[in-house]
C-alpha positions in Angstrom: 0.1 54.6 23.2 2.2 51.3 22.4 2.3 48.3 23.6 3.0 47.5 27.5 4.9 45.1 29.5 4.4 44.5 33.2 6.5 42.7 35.1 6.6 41.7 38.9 9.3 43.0 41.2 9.6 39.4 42.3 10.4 38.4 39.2 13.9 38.9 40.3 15.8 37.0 42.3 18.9 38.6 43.3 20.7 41.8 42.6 22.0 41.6 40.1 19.9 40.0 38.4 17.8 40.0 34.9 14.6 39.7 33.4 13.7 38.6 29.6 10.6 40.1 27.8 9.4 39.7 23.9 7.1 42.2 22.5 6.3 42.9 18.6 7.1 45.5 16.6 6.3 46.1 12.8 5.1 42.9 13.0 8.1 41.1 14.5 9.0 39.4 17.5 11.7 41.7 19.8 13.2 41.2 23.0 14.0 43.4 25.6 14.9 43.0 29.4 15.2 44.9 32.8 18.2 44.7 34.9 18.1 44.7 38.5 21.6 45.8 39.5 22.2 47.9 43.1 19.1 48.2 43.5 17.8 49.9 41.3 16.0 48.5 37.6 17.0 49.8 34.2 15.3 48.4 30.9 16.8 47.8 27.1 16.1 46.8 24.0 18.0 43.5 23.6 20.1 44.3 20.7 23.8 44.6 20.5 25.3 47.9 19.4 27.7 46.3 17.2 26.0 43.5 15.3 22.0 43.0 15.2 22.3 40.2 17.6 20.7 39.6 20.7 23.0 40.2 24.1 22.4 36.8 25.9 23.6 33.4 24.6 21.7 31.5 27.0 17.9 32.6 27.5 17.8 35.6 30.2 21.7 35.2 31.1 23.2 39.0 30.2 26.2 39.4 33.0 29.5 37.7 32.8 31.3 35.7 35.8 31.7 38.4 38.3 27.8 39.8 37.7 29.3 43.7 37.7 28.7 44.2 33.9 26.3 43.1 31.1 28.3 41.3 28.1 27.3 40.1 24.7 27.5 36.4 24.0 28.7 36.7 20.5 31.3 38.7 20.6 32.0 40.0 24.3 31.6 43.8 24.6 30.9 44.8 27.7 28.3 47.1 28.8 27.8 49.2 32.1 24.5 47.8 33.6 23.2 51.5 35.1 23.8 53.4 31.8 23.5 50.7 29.0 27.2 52.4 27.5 29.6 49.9 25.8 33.1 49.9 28.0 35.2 47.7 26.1 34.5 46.1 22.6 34.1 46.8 19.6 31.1 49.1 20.1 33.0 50.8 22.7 31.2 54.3 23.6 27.9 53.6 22.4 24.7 52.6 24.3 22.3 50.2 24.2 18.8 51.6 23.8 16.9 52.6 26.9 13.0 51.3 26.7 10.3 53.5 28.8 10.3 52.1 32.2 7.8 52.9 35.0 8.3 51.7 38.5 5.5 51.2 40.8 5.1 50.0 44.6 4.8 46.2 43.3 5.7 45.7 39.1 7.5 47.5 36.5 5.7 48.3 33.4 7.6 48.7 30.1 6.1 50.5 27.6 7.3 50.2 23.9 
């Protein structure tokens, strides 16, 4: 079994809205978060598709402006927040990496 994360619903504080984990993996430090967006939550791996970077510039901020799509600080592809898959940029058609997410009544628990 890996590692788990859990997470509290109220954790998040509007919808949309985002949440910012670390776990390890091979011995290094990784990030993933969990999008809240109509509500419903969705979990990644906090990597770009295009470039090994994380998504967010500023810790735990992953939508642009209008808070309808995730976007990637460095170089601005935009990603659909229910599906993970790259709209516009130049990773267009591919999808970030889904982690294992389990819902319960009260937390999330991410399991990596």
């Amino acid at each position: 079994m890996g590692s788990q994360i859990f997470i509290k619903k109220d954790s998040f504080t509007k919808d949309p809205s985002t949440v910012k984990f670390t776990f390890s993996e091979g011995g290094e430090s990784k990030s993933g978060f969990i999008v809240f967006f109509e509500a419903k939550y969705y979990a990644y791996r906090n990597k770009c598709q295009h470039l090994a970077v994380e998504l967010d510039w500023d810790n735990n901020e992953f939508f642009e402006d209008e808070e309808k799509f995730i976007v990637c600080a460095t170089h601005g592809a935009i990603y659909e927040p229910s599906s993970g898959k790259c709209l516009m940029g130049p990773c267009a058609g591919k999808k970030l990496e889904i982690l294992n997410l389990k819902i319960l009544e009260d937390k999330l628990i991410v399991t990596i």
